[in-house]
N, C-alpha and C positions, 0 to 999 in steps of 0.2 A: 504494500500500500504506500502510493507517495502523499506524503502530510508538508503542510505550508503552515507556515506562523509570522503573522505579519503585529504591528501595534494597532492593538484595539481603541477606536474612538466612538463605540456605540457602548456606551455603559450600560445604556439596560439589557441590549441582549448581553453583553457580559455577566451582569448580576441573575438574570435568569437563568443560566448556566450553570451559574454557582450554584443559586438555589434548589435548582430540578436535579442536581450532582452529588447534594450532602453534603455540600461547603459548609465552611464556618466562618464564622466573622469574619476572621483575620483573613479572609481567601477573598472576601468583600470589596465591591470598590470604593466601600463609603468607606473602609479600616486606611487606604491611600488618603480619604480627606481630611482622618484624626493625626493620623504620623505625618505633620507637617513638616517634622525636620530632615524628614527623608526625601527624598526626591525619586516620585513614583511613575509606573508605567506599566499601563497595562498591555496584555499577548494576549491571543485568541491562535486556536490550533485548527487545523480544517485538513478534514480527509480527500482524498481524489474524489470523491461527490460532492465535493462545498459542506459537509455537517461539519457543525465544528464540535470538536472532540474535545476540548483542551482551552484552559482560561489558566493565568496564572500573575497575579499582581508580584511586581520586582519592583523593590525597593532599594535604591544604594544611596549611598553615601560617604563621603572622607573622611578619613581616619588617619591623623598624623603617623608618619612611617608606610601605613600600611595600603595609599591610596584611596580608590575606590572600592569597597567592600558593597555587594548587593545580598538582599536576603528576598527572599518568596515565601512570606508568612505560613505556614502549616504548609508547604508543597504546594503544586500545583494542582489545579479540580480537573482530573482524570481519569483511566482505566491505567494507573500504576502495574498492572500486571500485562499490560502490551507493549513488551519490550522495545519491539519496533517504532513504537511510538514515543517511548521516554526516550530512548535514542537518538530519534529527528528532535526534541525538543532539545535535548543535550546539545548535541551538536550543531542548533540554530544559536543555542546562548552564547558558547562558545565564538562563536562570530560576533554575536553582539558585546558581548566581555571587548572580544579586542577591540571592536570598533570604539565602542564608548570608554576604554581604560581601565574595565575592572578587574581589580585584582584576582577576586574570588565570588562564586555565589553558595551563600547556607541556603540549605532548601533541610523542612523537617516537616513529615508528611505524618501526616495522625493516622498513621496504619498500625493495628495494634499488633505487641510483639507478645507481651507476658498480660492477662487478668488476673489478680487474686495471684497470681507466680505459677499462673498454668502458661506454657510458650504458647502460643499460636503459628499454625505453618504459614498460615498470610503473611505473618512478617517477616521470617526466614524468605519467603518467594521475592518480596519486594524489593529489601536488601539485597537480594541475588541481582534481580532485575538493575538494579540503580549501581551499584558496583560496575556489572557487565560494560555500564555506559560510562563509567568515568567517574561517579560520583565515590570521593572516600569517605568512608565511616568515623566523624568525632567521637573515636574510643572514650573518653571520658565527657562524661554526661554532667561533670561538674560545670564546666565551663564551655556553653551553649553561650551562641550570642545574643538571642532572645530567650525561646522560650523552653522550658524545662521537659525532659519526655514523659514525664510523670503526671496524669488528672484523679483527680478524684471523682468521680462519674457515678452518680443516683438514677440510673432506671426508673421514668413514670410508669411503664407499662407495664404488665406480665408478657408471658411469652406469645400469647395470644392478641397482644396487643390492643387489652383494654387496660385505660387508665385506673391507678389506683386510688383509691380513696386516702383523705390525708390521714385516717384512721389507722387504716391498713400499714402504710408506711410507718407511723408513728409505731406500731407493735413493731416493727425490725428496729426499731433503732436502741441500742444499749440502755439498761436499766435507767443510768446517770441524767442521761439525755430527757428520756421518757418523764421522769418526775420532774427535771427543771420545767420541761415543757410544759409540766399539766399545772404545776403553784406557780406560771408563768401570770396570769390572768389572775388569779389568787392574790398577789402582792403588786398589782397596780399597774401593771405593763398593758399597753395599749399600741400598734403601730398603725404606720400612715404610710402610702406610697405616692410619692410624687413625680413628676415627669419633669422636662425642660418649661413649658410651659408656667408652670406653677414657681416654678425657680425662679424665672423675670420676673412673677408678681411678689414675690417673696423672699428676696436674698439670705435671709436667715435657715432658712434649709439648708442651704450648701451651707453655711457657716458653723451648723450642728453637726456635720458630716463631717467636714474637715477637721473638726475639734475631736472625732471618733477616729476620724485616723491617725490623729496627732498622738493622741494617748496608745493605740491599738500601735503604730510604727515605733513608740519609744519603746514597749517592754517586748516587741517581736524582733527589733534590729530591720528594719527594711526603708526602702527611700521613699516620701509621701510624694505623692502626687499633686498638683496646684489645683487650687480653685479653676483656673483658665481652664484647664485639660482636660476638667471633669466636668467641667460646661460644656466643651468642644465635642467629647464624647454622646451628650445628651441630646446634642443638635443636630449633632450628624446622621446619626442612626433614631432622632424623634419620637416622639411621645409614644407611639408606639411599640418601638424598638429598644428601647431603654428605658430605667427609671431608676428612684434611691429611694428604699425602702428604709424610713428611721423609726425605730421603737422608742417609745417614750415610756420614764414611770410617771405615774399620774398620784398625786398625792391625795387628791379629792376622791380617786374611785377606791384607791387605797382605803382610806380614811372609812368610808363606806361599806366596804367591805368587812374591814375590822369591827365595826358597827353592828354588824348583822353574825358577827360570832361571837360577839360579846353577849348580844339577846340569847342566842342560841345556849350560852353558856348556863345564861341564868334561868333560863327553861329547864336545861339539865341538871342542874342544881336541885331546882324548885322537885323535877321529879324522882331524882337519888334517894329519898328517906325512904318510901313507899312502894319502889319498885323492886319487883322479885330480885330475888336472889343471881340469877343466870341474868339480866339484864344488868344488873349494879356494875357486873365487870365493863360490859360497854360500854358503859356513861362512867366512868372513871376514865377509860382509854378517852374518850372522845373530849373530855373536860384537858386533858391533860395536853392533848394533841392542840386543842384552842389555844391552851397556856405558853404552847412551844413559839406556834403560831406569834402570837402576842407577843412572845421576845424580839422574834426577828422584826415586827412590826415596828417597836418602838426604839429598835437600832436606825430603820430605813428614815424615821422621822427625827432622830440625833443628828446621822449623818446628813442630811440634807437642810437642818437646820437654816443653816447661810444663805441657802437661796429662796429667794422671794417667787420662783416660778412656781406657776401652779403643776405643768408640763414639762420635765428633764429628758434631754435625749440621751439615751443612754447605750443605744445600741444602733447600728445601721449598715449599709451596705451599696454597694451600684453595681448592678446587673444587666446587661443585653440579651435579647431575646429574641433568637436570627436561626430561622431553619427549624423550627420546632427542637431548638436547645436552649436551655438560660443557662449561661455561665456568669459565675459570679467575679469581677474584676476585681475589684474591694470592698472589705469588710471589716466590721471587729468591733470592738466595744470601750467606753469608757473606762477608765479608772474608777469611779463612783458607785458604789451600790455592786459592784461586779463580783461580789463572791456572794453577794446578801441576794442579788437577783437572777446571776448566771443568765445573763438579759440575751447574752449572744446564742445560747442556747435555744431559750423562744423564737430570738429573731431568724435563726438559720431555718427551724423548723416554718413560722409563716414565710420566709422565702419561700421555701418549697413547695408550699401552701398555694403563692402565686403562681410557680409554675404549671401548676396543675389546672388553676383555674385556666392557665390560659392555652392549655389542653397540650405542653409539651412530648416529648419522647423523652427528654433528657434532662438531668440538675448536674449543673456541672458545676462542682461546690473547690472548683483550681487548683493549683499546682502547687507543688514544695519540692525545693530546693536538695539538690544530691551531692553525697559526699563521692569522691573521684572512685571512677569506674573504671575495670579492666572488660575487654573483648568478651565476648563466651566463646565456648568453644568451637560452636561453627562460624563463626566471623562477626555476630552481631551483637549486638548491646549488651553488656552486661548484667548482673543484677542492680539493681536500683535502689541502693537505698537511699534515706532522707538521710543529709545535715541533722545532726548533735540538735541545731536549737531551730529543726523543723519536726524534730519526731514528736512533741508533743503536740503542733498543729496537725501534725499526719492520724495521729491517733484520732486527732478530737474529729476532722473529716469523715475517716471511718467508723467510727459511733452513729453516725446518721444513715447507714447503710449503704455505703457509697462503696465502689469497686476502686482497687489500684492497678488502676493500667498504665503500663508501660508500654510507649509509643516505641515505634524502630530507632528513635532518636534523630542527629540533627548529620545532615550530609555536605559536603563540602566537595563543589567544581572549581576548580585552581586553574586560571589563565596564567598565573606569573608567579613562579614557586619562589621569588627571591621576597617579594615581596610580601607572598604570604607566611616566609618562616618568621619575618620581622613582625606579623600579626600575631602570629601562634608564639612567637618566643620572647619577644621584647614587649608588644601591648599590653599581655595578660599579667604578666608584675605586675605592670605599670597601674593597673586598674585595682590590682589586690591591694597595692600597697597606699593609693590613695581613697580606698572604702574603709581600709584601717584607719587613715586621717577622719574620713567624714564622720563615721559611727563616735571616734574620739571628741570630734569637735559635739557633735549631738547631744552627747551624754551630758557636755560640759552646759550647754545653752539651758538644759531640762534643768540641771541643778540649779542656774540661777532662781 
C-alpha cells in the first residue's frame, strides 16, 4: 500500500479522526492551542484510496545544547500494528526532522504493555512494530520528556458495557475510602462544579483552586501550574469539555447536622431506662457513636475558628472530558480540616460521580512518577515502579478501584545522534540539578 502524509489544515476533519480512533486529548488539536510554548503542526496520513489513516499533532521546540527536540503527544491516532504504515510515517518524519532541524522526535503511544502486572502481547507487537522502523526504546521510564507510562485507569463499565452505578463502584473501593466517602456529607462537605464560563463571572473559583494546589504541590513536591494555564485549558476544550470541581465544608449544614444528633441523642437517652434489655446494648453503641461524632464536630468548629466564611474550599480538582474518558489533570486538597474530613477522599469519589453522569467509559484518576527502569527481557519496558514519594499517591489511586497500567512507554526517532547525546547526557543533570534548586527554594518561601 503506498500512504502520503502531507500538513493538515482542516482541523475538524482532523479532530474527527481522533475522535472516531480512541484519541485522547493530548492527540487533540485543541491540546496544540493549550501548549503555546510549543510550536505545533498538525499530519494527516492517506492510503492509495484518499482514506486517511493517520493524524498525528508534533510538537517541537529548542532546547539549549540540544536544538530542536519535537514530541507527538501519546503517538500518533493509528493502526500501530500496520507496520507498513508506521514505517511510511517514520520515514516521512525523518524528512521532515531534517528539513525543519530536528534533533529528535518522542513519540509514547498508550498501547498497553502490563494491567494489574499481567504483560499484554499488544505491547510486545507494537514495540516490535516501532523498533523495526527506527524508533529506540527510552529504557528508563524515569526520565520521559513529558509524560509518565504509568495511569491509573477506573473502568465505568462492566464487561458488557453497561455503566455502573456510583453505588456499585463505591462497594470496590477499599474499606478506608468507603467510610470517608459515606461521613463525607455527614461533616458538612458539599461540592460544586464549574466550567470556564462561571470562572469570568466569578474569579474566586480559580483563586480556591489555586490555593488547593498550592497546599496539595507543597506537601507532594510537584510544580503548580498558573492561574493563566488553567484558564487556557478551560477555554480551549469549553464548558463542555472541561470543568473544576471544588468541595467545600459548609459550617451551616455542618452545624445542622450536628443539630439533629444531638435530638437524636436525647431521644435515646429519654428511651434507655425502659427499654428491654437486648435493645439497651444498641442505644448505648449509638449514644456513644453520636459522642464520637460530637468530638470531631467540635474540633472542625476550633479549627476553623478564624475564618468568617460560611463556605471553605477545601478540596478540588480540573478534569477534561474528550472521547468518552475524564482524566483528571489536577487535584488535591487543602491543609485544613484534611485529616478531620479526608475531603479529597469524597471529592475523588463525586469526580467519578461526574463521570458517570456524563455516561463515560473511562476515570482516568493520572499518572505517578517512576523510579529508573531497566529493559525486560524481551526488549520492552521494564517493571514500573513509582518514586519513594509517589507510592503513597499510587496507593491512594488504587483504593478507588482503578487498574495500573503500564503503557509500552516513550520512543525516540534520532535525526542527529550528536546532538541528541548532549540531550540524553548533558540536559538531564542539568534539569535534576536545578529541580533540587527549585523544591529548595519552595520549601524556603512556604516557611516564610
Amino acid at each position: 500500500m503506498n500512504y502520503t502524509f502531507r500538513t493538515e489544515n482542516d482541523k475538524n476533519a482532523f479532530e474527527e479522526f481522533v475522535l472516531a480512533n480512541g484519541g485522547i486529548y493530548m492527540q487533540s488539536a485543541k491540546w496544540a492551542e493549550v501548549k503555546k510554548e510549543w510550536h505545533s503542526t498538525l499530519y494527516s496520513g492517506f492510503d492509495g484510496n484518499g482514506t486517511r489513516v493517520l493524524t498525528a499533532l508534533i510538537m517541537d521546540r529548542h532546547i539549549p545544547l540540544a536544538g530542536k527536540i519535537s514530541y507527538c503527544p501519546a503517538g500518533a491516532v493509528c493502526d500501530l500494528h500496520n507496520a507498513e504504515l508506521v514505517k511510511a510515517f517514520a520515514d516521512f518524519m525523518k524528512k521532515e526532522m531534517k528539513k525543519n532541524g530536528i534533533t529528535a522526535l518522542f513519540f509514547d503511544p498508550c498501547v498497553e504493555l502490563r494491567v494489574n502486572g499481567e504483560k499484554k502481547a499488544e505491547g510486545k507487537a507494537v514495540h516490535d512494530t516501532l523498533t523495526s522502523c527506527g524508533f529506540m526504546l527510552n529504557t528508563d521510564a524515569s526520565k520521559c520528556l513529558y509524560k509518565s507510562p504509568v495511569q491509573l485507569i477506573l473502568p465505568l463499565k462492566d464487561p458488557s458495557g453497561v455503566l455502573y452505578t456510583p453505588e456499585k463502584l463505591l462497594k470496590g473501593f477499599e474499606k478506608g475510602i468507603r467510610y470517608s466517602v459515606r461521613i463525607g456529607e455527614g461533616r458538612g462537605l458539599t461540592e460544586a462544579v464549574y466550567t470556564i464560563d462561571d470562572i469570568k463571572k466569578d474569579p474566586s473559583i480559580m483563586h480556591d483552586f489555586l490555593d488547593v494546589m498550592h497546599d496539595t504541590s507543597s506537601r507532594d513536591d510537584f510544580v503548580e501550574r498558573s492561574g493563566d494555564y488553567c484558564e487556557r485549558l478551560l477555554e480551549v476544550f469549553g464548558k463542555d469539555g472541561m470543568d473544576i470541581m471544588l468541595v467545600y465544608y459548609d459550617k451551616k449544614k455542618d452545624a445542622a447536622q450536628q443539630k439533629q444528633r444531638l435530638e437524636r441523642k436525647a431521644e435515646l437517652e429519654k428511651e434507655l431506662p425502659d427499654a428491654p434489655l437486648k435493645r439497651q446494648k444498641g442505644i448505648k453503641e449509638e449514644i456513644e457513636s453520636i459522642d464520637r461524632q460530637t468530638e470531631h464536630f467540635e474540633t472542625r468548629v476550633k479549627e476553623t475558628s478564624d475564618d468568617s466564611r460560611e463556605k471553605i474550599c477545601v478540596s478540588g480538582g480540573l478534569t477534561v472530558h474528550y472521547n468518552k474518558m475524564s482524566s483528571c489533570l489536577f487535584g488535591g486538597a487543602k491543609d485544613l480540616l484534611r485529616n478531620e474530613l479526608r475531603s479529597s477522599h469524597y471529592f475523588n469519589f463525586r469526580r467519578i460521580c461526574r463521570s458517570l453522569a456524563l455516561n463515560n467509559d473511562y476515570h482516568d484518576l493520572g499518572y505517578v512518577l517512576l523510579k529508573k527502569t531497566d529493559p525486560d527481557t524481551d526488549g520492552t519496558l521494564g517493571e514500573c515502579v513509582p518514586q519513594d514519594n509517589f507510592e503513597g499517591i499510587c496507593a491512594f489511586k488504587k483504593s478507588f478501584g482503578a487498574d495500573y497500567i503500564e503503557y509500552i512507554g516513550e520512543y525516540v526517532l534520532i535525526a542527529d545522534k550528536i546532538k541528541y547525546f548532549s540531550y540524553s547526557h548533558l540536559i538531564d543533570p542539568a534539569r535534576e540539578a536545578q529541580a533540587v534548586v527549585n523544591r529548595i527554594v519552595r520549601k524556603g518561601r512556604n516557611k516564610e
